[in-house]
C-alpha positions as CSV (number, residue, x, y, z in Angstrom):
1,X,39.5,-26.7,1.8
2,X,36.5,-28.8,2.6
3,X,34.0,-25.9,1.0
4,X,36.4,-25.3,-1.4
5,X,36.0,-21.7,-0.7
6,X,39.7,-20.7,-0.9
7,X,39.6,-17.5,-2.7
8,X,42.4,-16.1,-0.1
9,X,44.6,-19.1,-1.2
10,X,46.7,-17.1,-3.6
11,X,47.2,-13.8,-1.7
12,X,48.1,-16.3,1.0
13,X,50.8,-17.9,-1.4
14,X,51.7,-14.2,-2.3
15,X,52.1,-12.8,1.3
16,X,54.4,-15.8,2.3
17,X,56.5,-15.5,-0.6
18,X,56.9,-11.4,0.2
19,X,57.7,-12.3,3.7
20,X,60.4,-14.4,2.6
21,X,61.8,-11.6,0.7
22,X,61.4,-9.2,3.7
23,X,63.2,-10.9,6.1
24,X,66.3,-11.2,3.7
25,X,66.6,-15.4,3.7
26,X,67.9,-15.1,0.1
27,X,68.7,-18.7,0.7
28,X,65.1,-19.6,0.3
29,X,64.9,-17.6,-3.1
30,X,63.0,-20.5,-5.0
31,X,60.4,-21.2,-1.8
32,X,59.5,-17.6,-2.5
33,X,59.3,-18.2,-6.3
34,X,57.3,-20.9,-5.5
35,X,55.0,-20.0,-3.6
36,X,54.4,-16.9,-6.7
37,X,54.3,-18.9,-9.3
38,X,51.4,-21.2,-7.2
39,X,49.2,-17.7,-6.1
40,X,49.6,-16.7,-10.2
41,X,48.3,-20.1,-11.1
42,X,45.4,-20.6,-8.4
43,X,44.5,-16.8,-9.5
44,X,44.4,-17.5,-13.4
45,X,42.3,-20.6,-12.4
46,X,39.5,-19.1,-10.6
47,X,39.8,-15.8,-12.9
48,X,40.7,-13.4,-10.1
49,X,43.1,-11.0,-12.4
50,X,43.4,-8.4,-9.2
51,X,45.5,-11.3,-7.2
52,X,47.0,-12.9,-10.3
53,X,48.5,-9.1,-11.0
54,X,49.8,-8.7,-7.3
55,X,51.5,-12.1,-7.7
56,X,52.8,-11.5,-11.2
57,X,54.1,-7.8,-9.8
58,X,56.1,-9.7,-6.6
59,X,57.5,-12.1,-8.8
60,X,58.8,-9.3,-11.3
61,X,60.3,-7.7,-8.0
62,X,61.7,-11.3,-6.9
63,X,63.3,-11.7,-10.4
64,X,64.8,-7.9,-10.4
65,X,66.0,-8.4,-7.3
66,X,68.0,-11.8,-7.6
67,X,68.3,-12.6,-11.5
68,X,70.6,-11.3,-14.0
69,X,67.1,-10.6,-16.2
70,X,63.7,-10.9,-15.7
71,X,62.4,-11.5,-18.6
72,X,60.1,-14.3,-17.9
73,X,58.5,-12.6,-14.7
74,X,58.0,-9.5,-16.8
75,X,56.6,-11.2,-19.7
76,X,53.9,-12.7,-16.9
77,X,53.0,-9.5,-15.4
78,X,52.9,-7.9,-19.3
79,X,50.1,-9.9,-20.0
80,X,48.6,-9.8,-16.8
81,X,48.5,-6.1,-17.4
82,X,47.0,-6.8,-20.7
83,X,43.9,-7.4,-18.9
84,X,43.3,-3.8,-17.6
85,X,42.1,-1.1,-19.9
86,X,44.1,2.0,-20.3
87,X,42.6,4.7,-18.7
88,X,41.3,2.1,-15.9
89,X,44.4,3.2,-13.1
90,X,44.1,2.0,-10.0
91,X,47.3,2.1,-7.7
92,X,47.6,-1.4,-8.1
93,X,47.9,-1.2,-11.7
94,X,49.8,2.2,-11.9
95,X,52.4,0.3,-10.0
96,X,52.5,-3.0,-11.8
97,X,52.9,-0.6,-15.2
98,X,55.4,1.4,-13.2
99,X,57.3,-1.8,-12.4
100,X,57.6,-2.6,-16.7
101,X,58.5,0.6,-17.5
């Protein structure tokens, strides 16, 4: 924090929030959501749209898994997915299109 060089800051955010999910503590549903919503923002901020569409993807997941709809999640990773060209698939973004399909 002192450098300032926290680029891992939101796949940290992510990877707690998807171990939270893993080990079943539905109880802590919003702590995972949080911690998402946090890695999304920190991402957008700093421009890193490979880690802003792994946090919008686990948050899609989140909401699919827990919420009646998921429309707000899936708006997110919609426009997220905006950002990469068709044609341009990598797994990460065949999933994440997978996932809105």
């Amino acid at each position: 924090r002192e450098t300032e060089g926290r680029c891992y800051e939101p796949e940290t955010l992510r990877l707690r929030g998807e171990l939270v999910v893993l080990l079943g503590e539905d109880s802590r549903y919003e702590e995972a959501e949080a911690d998402f919503q946090s890695a999304i923002q920190l991402a957008r901020a700093t421009g890193c749209r490979v880690l802003e569409l792994r946090a919008a993807a686990s948050s899609y997941r989140l909401h699919q898994r827990f919420c009646a709809t998921a429309r707000g999640s899936r708006a997110v990773l919609t426009e997220v997915l905006d950002w990469f060209k068709e044609g341009t698939e990598s797994p990460l973004v065949s999933q994440a299109r997978s996932l809105v399909e």
